[in-house]
C-alpha positions as CSV (number, residue, x, y, z in Angstrom):
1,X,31.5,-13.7,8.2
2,X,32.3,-14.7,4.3
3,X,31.4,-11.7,2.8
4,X,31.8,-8.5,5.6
5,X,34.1,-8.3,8.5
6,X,31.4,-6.5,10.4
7,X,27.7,-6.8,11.2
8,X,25.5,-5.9,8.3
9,X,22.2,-3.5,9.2
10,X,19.6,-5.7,9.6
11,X,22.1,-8.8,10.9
12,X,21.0,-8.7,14.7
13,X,17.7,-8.9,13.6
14,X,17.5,-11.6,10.8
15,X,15.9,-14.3,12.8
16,X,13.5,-11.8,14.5
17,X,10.7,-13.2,12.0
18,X,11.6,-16.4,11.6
19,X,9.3,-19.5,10.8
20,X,9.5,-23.0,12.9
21,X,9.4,-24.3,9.4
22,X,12.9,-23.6,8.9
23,X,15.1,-24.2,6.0
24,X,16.4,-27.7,6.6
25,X,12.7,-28.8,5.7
26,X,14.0,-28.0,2.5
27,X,17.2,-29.3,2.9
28,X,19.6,-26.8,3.7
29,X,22.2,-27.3,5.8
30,X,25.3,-25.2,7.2
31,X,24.0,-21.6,6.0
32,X,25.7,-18.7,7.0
33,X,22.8,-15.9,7.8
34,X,19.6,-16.2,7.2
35,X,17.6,-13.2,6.9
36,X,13.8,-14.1,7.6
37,X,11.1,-11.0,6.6
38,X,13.1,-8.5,6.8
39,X,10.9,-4.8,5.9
40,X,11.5,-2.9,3.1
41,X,13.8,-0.4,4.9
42,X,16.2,-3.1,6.0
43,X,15.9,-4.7,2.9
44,X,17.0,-1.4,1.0
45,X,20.0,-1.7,3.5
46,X,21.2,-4.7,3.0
47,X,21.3,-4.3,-0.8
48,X,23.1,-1.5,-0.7
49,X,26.2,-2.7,1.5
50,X,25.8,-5.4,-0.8
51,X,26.5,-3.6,-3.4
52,X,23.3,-4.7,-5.6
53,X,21.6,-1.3,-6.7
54,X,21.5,2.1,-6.7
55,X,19.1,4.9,-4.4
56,X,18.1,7.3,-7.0
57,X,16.3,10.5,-6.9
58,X,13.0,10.1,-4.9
59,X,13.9,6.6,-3.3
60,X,13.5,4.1,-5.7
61,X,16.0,1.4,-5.8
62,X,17.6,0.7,-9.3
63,X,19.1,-2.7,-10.2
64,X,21.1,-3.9,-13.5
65,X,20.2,-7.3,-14.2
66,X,23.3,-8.8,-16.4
67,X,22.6,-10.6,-19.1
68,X,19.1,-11.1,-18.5
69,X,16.8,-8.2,-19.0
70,X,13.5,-10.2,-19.6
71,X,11.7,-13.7,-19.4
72,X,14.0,-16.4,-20.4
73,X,10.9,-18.0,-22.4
74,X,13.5,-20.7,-24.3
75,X,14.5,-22.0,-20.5
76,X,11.3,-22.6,-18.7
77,X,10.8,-26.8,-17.9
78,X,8.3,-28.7,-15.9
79,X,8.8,-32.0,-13.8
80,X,7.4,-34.8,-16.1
81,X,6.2,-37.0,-13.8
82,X,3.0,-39.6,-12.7
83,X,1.0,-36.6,-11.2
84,X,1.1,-33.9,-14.2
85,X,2.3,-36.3,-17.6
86,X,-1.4,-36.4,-18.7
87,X,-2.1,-32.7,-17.9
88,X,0.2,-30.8,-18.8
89,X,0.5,-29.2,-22.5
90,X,3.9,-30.0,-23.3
91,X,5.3,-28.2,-25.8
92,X,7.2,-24.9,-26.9
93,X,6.9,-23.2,-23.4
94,X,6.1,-26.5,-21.3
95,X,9.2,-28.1,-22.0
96,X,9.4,-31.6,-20.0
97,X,12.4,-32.4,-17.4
98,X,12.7,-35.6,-15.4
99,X,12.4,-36.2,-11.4
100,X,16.3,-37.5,-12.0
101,X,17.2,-34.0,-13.9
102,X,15.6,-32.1,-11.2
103,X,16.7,-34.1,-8.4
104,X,20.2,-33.8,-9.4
105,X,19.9,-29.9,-10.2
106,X,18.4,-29.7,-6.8
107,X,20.7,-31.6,-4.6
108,X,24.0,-29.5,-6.1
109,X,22.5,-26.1,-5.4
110,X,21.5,-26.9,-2.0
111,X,25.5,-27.6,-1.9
112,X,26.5,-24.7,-3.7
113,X,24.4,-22.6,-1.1
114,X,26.2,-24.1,1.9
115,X,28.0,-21.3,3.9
116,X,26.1,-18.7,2.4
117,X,23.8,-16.0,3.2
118,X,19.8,-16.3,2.0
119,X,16.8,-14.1,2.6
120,X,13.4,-15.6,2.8
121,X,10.1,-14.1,2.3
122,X,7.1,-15.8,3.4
123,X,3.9,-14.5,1.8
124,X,1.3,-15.4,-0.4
125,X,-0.5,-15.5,-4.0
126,X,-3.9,-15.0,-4.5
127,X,-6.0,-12.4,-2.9
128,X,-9.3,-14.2,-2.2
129,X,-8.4,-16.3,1.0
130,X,-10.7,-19.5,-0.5
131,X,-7.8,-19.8,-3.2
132,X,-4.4,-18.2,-1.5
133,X,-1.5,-20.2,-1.8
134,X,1.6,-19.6,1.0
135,X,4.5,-19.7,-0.9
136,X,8.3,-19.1,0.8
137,X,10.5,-17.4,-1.7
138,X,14.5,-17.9,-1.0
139,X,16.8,-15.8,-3.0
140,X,21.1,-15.3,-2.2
141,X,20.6,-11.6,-3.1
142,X,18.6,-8.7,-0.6
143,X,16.7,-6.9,-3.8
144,X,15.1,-10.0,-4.9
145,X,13.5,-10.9,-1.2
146,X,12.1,-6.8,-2.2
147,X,10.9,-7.7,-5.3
148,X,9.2,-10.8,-3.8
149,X,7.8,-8.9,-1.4
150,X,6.9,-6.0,-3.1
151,X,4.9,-8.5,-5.8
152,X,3.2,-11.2,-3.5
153,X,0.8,-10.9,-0.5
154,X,2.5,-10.3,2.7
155,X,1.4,-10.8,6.0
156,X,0.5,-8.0,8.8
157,X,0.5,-10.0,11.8
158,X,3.8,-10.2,13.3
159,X,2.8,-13.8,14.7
160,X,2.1,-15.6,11.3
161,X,5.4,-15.8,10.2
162,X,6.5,-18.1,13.3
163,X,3.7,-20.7,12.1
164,X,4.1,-19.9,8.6
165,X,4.4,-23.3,6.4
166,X,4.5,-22.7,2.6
167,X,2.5,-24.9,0.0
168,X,5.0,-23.9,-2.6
169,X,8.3,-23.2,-2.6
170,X,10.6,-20.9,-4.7
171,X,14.2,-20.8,-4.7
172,X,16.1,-18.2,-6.9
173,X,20.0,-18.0,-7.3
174,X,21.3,-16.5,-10.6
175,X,24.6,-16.9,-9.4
176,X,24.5,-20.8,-9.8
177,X,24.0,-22.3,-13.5
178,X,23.0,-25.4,-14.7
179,X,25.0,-27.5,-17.3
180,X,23.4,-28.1,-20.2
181,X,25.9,-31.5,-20.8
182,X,24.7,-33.0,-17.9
183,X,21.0,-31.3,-17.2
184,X,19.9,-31.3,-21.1
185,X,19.0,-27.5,-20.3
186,X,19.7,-25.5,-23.5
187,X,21.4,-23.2,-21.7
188,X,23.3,-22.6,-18.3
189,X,19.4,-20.2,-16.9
190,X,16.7,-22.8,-16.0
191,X,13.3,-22.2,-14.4
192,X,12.4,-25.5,-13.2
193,X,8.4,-26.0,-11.7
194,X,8.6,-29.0,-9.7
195,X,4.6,-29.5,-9.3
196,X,4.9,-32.8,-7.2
197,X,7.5,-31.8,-4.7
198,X,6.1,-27.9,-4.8
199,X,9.2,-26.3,-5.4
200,X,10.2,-24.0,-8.0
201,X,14.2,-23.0,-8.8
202,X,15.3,-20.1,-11.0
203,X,18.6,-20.1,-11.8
204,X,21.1,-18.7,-14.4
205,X,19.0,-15.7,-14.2
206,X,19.0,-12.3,-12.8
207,X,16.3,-10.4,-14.0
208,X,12.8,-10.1,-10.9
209,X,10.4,-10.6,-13.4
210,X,11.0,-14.5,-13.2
211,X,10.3,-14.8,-9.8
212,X,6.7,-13.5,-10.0
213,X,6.1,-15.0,-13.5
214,X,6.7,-18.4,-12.2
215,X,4.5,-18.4,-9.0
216,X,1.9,-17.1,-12.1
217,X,2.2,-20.2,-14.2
218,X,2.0,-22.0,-10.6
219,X,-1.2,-20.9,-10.2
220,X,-2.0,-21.4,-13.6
221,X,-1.6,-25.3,-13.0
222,X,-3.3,-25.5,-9.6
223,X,-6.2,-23.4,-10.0
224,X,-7.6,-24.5,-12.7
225,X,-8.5,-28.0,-11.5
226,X,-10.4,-26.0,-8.9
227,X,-12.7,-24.7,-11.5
228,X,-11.2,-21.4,-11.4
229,X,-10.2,-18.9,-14.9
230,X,-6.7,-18.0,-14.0
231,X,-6.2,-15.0,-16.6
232,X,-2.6,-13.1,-17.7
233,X,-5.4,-9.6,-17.5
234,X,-5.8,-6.7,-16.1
235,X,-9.0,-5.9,-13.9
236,X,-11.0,-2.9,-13.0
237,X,-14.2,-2.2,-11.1
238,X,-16.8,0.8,-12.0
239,X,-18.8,3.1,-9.8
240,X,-21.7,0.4,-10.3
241,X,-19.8,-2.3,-9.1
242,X,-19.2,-3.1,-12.4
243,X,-16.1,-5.3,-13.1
244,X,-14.0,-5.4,-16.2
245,X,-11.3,-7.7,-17.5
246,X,-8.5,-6.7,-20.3
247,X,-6.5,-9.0,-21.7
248,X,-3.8,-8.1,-24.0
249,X,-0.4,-6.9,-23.9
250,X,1.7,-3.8,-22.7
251,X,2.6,-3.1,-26.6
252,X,-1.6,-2.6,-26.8
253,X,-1.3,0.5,-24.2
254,X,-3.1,-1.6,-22.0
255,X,-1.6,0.4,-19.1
256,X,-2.4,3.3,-20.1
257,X,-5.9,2.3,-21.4
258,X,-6.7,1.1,-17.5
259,X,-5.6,4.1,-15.2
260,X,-8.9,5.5,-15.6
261,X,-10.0,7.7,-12.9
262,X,-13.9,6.9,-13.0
263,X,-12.9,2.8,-12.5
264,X,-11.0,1.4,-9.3
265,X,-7.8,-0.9,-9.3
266,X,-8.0,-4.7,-8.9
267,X,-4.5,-5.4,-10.6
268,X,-2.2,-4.9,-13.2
269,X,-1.8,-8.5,-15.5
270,X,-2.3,-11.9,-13.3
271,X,-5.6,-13.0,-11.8
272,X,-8.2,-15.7,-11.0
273,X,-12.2,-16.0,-12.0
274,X,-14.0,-17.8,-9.7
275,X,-18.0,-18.3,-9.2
276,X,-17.7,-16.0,-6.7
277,X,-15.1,-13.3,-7.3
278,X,-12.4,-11.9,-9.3
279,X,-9.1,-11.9,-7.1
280,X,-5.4,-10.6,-7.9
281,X,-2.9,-13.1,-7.7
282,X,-0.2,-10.4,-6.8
283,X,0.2,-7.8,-4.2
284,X,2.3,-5.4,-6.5
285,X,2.9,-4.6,-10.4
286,X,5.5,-5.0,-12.6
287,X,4.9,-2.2,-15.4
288,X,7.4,-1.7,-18.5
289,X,8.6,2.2,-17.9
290,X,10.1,2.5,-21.2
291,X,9.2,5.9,-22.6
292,X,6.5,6.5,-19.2
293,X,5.6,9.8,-18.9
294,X,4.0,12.1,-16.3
295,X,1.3,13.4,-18.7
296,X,0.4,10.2,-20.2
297,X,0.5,8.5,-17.0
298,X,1.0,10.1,-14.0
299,X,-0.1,7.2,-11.0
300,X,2.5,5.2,-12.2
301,X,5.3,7.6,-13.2
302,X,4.9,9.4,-9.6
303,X,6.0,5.6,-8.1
304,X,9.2,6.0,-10.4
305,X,10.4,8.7,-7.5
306,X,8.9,6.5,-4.8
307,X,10.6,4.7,-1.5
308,X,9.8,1.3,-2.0
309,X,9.9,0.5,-5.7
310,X,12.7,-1.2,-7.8
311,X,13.7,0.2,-11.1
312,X,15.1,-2.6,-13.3
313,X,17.8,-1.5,-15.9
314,X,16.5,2.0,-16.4
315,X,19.4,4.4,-17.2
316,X,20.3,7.1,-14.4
317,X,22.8,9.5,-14.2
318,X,25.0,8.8,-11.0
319,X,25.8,12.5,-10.7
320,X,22.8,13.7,-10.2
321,X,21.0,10.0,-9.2
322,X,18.1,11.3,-12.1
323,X,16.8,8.7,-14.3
324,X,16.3,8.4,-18.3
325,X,13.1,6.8,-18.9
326,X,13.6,7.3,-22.6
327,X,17.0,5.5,-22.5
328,X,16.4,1.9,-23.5
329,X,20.2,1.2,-24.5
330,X,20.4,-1.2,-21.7
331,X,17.0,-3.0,-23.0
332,X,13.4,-2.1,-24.1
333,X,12.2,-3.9,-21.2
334,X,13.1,-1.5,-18.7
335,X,10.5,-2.4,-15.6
336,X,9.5,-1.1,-12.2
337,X,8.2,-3.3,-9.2
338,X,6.0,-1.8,-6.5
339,X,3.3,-2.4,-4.4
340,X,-0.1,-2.0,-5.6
341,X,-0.6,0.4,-3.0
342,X,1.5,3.5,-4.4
343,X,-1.4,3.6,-6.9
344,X,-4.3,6.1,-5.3
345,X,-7.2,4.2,-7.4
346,X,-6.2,0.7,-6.2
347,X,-8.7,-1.5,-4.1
348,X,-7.0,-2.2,-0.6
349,X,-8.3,-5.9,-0.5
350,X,-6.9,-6.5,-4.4
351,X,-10.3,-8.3,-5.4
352,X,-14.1,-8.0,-5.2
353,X,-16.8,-10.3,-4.6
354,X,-19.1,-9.8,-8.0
355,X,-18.7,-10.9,-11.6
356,X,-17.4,-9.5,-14.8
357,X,-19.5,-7.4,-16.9
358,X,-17.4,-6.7,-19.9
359,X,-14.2,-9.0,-21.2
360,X,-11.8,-6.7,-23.5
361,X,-9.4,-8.4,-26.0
362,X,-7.1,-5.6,-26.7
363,X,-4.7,-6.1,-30.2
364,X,-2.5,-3.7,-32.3
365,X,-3.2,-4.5,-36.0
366,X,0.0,-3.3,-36.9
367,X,-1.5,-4.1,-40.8
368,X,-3.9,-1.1,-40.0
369,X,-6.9,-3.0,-41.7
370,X,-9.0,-4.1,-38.3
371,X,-12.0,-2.3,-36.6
372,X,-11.0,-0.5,-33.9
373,X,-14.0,-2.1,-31.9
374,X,-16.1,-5.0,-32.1
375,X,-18.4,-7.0,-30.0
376,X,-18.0,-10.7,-30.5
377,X,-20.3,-13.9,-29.8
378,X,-19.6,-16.1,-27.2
379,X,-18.3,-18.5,-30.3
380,X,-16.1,-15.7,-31.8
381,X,-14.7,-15.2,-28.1
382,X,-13.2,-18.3,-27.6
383,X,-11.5,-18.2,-31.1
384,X,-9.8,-14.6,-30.8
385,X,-8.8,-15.9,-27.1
386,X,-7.1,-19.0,-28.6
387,X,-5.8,-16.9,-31.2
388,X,-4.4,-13.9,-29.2
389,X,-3.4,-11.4,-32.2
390,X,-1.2,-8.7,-31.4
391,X,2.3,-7.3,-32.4
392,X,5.5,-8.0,-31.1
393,X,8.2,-5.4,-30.9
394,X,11.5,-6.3,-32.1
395,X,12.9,-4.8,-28.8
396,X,13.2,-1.4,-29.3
397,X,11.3,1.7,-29.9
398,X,9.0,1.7,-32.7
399,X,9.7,5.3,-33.2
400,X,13.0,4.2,-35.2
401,X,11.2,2.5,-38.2
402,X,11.9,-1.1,-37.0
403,X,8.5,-2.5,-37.7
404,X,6.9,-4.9,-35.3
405,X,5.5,-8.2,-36.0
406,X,2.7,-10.1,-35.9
407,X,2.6,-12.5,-33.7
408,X,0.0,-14.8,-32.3
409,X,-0.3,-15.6,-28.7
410,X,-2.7,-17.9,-27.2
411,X,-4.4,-17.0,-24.2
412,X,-2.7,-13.6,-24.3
413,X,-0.4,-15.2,-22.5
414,X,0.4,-18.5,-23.8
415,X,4.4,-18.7,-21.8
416,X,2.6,-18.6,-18.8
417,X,-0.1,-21.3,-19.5
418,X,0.4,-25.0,-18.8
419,X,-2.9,-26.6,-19.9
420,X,-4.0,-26.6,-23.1
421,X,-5.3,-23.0,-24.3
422,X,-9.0,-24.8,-25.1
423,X,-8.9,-25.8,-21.4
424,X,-8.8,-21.8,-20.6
425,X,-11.2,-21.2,-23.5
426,X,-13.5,-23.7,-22.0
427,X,-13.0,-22.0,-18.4
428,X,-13.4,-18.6,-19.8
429,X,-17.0,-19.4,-21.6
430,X,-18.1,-21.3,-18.4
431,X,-17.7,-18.0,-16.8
432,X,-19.0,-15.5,-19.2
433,X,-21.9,-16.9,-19.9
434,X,-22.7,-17.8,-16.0
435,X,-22.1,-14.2,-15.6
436,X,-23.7,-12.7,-18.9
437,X,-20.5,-10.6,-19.9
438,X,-20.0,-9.1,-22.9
439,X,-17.1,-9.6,-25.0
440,X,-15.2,-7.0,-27.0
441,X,-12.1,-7.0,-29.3
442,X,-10.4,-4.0,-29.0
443,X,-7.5,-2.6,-31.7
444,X,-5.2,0.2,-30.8
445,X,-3.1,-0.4,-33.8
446,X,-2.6,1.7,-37.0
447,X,-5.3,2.9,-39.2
448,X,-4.9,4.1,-43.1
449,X,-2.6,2.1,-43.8
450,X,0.0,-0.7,-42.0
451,X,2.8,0.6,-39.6
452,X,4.9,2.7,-41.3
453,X,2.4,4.4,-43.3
454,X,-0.8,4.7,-41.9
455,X,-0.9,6.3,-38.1
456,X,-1.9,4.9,-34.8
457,X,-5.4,5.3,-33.8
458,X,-6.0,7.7,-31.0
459,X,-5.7,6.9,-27.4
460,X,-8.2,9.3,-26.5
461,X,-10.3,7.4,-29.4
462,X,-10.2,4.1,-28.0
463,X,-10.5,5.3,-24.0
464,X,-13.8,6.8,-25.4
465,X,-15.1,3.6,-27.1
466,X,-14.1,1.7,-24.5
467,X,-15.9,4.1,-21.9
468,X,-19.0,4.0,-24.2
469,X,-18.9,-0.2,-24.2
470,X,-18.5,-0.3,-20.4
471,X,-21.1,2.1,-19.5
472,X,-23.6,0.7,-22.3
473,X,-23.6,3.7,-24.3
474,X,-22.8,1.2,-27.4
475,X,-25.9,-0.8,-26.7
476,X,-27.7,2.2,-28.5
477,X,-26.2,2.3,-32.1
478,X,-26.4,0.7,-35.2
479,X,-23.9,-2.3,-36.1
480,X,-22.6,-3.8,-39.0
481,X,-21.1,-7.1,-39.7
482,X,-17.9,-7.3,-41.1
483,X,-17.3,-8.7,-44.3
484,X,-14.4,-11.4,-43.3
485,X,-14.7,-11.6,-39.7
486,X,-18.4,-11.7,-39.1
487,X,-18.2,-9.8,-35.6
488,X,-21.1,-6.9,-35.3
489,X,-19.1,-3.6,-35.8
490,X,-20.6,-0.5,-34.4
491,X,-21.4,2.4,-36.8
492,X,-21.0,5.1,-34.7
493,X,-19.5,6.1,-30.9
494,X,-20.3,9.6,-29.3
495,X,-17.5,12.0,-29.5
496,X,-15.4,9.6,-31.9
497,X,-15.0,10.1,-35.4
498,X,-17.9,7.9,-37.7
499,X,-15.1,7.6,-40.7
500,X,-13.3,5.1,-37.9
501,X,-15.5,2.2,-37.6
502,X,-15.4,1.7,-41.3
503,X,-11.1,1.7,-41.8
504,X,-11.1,1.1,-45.5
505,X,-12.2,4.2,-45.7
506,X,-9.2,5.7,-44.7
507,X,-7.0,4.2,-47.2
508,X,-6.0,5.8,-50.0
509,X,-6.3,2.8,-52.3
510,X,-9.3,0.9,-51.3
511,X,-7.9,-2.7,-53.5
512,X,-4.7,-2.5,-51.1
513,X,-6.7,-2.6,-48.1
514,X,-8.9,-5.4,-49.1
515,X,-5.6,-7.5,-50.2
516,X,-4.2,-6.4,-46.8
517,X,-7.2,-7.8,-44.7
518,X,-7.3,-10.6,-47.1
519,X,-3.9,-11.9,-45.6
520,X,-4.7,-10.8,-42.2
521,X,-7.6,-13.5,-42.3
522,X,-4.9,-16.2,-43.9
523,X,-2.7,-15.2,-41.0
524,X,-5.3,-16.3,-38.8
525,X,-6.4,-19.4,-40.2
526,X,-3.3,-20.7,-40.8
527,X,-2.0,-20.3,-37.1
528,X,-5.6,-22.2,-35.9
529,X,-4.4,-25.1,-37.7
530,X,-2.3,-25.6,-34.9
531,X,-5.7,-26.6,-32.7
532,X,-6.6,-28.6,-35.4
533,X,-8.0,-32.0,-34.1
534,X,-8.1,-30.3,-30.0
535,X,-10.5,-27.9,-30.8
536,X,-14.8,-28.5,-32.1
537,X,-14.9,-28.0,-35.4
538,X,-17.7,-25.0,-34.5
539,X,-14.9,-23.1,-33.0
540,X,-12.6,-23.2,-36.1
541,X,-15.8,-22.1,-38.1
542,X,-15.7,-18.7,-36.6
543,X,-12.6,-17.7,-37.9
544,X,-12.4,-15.2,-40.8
545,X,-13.5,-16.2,-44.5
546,X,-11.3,-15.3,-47.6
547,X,-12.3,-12.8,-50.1
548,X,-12.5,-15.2,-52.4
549,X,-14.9,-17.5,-50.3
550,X,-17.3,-14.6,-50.4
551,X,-17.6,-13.1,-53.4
């Protein structure tokens, strides 16, 4: 063999699972092993004599990533050609590649993978069988075909796999770069989406989170068209059947805000709205574990000492094989992969057949000037969606006085959308108002005062409001409208503080939080310009009015 001058564990057994649909339908030629399926436990083995992780205390397997500890946003181009040129958004994170870039890109890694060992995982995305889509991953390292397993849909029956035929396929090798002087990449990482040849590569790259983000903005593309809301969200389900969708990021506690143990588990950040259902596109989550605690959290820190999930670039001590979740000198993003299954609350089938009743849009305000709740109009809605307010941490801990940004995202997920953000917004109000949802804009940011001065508002707070919107309790109160924004603020939430809903109050000078809110709104209107001449003019008229338009 090229890289062991014995068998490796699972060696006898890598074609055991194998697919007629083999590789040189994608045109490899003269591998050395190939390694179809393999389980968890064989996958576990065959990272470890590869020397490409860590077993640490409980079972988890923990891998450094290199260079790359997160999304390489800057890197990410599509395959301009006749099938997607008129449908695509190009732009900042739909950057356009040609069939002859690709091509050539293609044809050299297929050569630089000759002789060498690959695993495959076929499985799929997208839980509701109407919109599943069987997609073969390939990766040149045994932790990755784990992390695509653990993140997808796999498949129980032993027999599938021998008929399995993929609709897309991924390919991931961060030991092979491209070269920016002949591929016009920016740098030597690409993720390359090849819509008209279904394949995907990943390249340059080490870190998992790639691999499952890609096979998102996949379905992003492709289910659209099919009239279905693919969402970067999280999704629960009540005792009544009652389903509810948060979008929003992981800075907005949007983890911790949905391990609620009254509501059941349809997934973590990645799923699709159709007229009949709300499906999961993954089988697993990928959760930041920076700072994760087993008081705060204590579902998902229990899988941090689990068999079966990956740690990526979390700290450990390889005395004792404990890990430092509150070390983020390797990077803020420390993650953890596992199946959706290690969380008790979690529905088996990852999707259920009814409709949304509620839609959150969770924000910090890190200018501590917003509401923490409000209840928006179907109008409003579509503007705060396209808007996507939140903060951005300057990666690392906000405890040490580096103050986070604003920072307006699109979609709540605009790096992983490749239509136009109107063409979700248009999706999204389709939906709702088929449905009859009810929209809310959340903010678990600072109150009295910005970051830095004023503190955050309450978790337990915001859990209550929230609980009190989903189970109606809010349909009972008196609202106000506010001043700039013109959404209906509540005046009052059982077992949460009145002062709240009215945050001016809590400033010490009243002028400074009116100036404050004052730019907030500027903030806003000056990033909608950007839809300016894509967007109705009705939808730019629900954005926030100056002080000075008002008095």
């Amino acid at each position: 063999m090229k890289y062991f001058k014995f068998p490796t564990p699972a060696q006898k057994q890598a074609g055991e699972f194998s697919s007629d649909y083999d590789l040189g339908h994608h045109g490899f030629k003269h591998l050395e092993t190939v390694y179809w399926n393999l389980p968890e436990a064989a996958l576990y083995e065959e990272a470890i004599i590869r020397n490409e992780g860590r077993i640490v205390n409980g079972g988890p397997l923990l891998i450094h990533t290199g260079k790359w500890t997160e999304q390489a946003t800057n890197d990410k181009y599509l395959v301009k050609e006749l099938s997607t040129e008129n449908i695509i958004d190009w732009g900042e994170y739909n950057r356009p590649i040609t069939e002859e870039k690709f091509n050539s890109i293609y044809t050299r890694l297929l050569a630089f993978l000759q002789g060498k060992e690959l695993f495959v995982q076929d499985v799929y995305a997208g839980s509701d069988s109407d919109y599943k889509l069987n997609v073969r991953v390939i990766t040149d390292t045994a932790w990755q075909s784990l992390f695509a397993r653990n993140m997808l849909n796999t498949f129980s029956e032993r027999g599938i796999h021998k008929n399995f035929v993929p609709e897309f396929t991924l390919i991931s090798v961060p030991s092979f770069n491209v070269d920016p002087r002949i591929d016009g990449t920016l740098s030597e990482t690409a993720v390359v989406i090849n819509f008209s040849q279904r394949i995907a590569i990943i390249v340059g790259t080490s870190y998992g989170g790639e691999i499952k983000n890609t096979i998102f903005t996949i379905m992003n593309y492709l289910l659209p068209l099919r009239d279905v809301m693919a969402m970067h969200c999280s999704a629960n389900v009540g005792k009544n059947n009652d389903v509810a969708l948060f979008f929003g990021f992981s800075e907005t506690e949007k983890t911790a805000l949905l391990a609620d143990s009254k509501r059941r588990l349809i997934g973590d950040d990645e799923h699709g709205w159709s007229d009949t259902s709300v499906f999961n596109f993954k089988g697993g989550c990928h959760t930041k574990v920076i700072r994760l605690s087993a008081e705060a959290e204590p579902e998902i820190y229990a899988c941090t000492q689990r068999f079966g999930s990956i740690l990526e670039n979390v700290v450990y001590d390889p005395g004792s094989r404990y890990i430092d979740l509150d070390d983020d000198s390797l990077t803020e993003n420390t993650r953890m992969s596992y199946p959706i299954e290690f969380i008790p609350n979690a529905i088996p089938e990852k999707m259920v057949k009814v409709q949304p009743k509620n839609i959150i849009f969770l924000m910090a305000d890190v200018q501590g000037v917003m509401p923490p709740i409000a209840q928006l109009t179907m109008e409003q809605a579509i503007y705060h969606f396209m808007s996507g307010y939140t903060l951005k941490i300057a990666g690392t801990e906000m405890e040490l006085d580096i103050e986070p940004k604003i920072t307006f995202n699109a979609c709540f997920g605009a790096q992983f959308m490749v239509h136009h953000p109107y063409y979700y917004a248009k999706l999204l109000r389709s939906k709702a108002e088929k449905s009859g949802a009810k929209i809310w804009l959340v903010n678990t940011g600072w109150v009295g005062g910005k970051f830095g001065v004023g503190k955050r508002i309450s978790i337990r707070y915001t859990r209550r409001m929230l609980n009190a919107a989903l189970d109606g309790e809010l349909d009972n109160v008196k609202y106000r409208k506010d001043k700039l924004f013109g959404f209906n603020v509540p005046l009052s939430c059982p077992d949460v503080p009145d002062e709240l809903f009215k945050p001016e109050n809590a400033w010490g000078n009243k002028d400074e939080y009116w100036q404050k809110y004052d730019e907030l709104a500027t903030r806003y209107i000056e990033n909608f310009k950007l839809f300016r001449g894509q967007v109705p003019e009705e939808i730019f008229e629900q954005g926030p009015k100056r002080l000075k338009e008002i008095k």
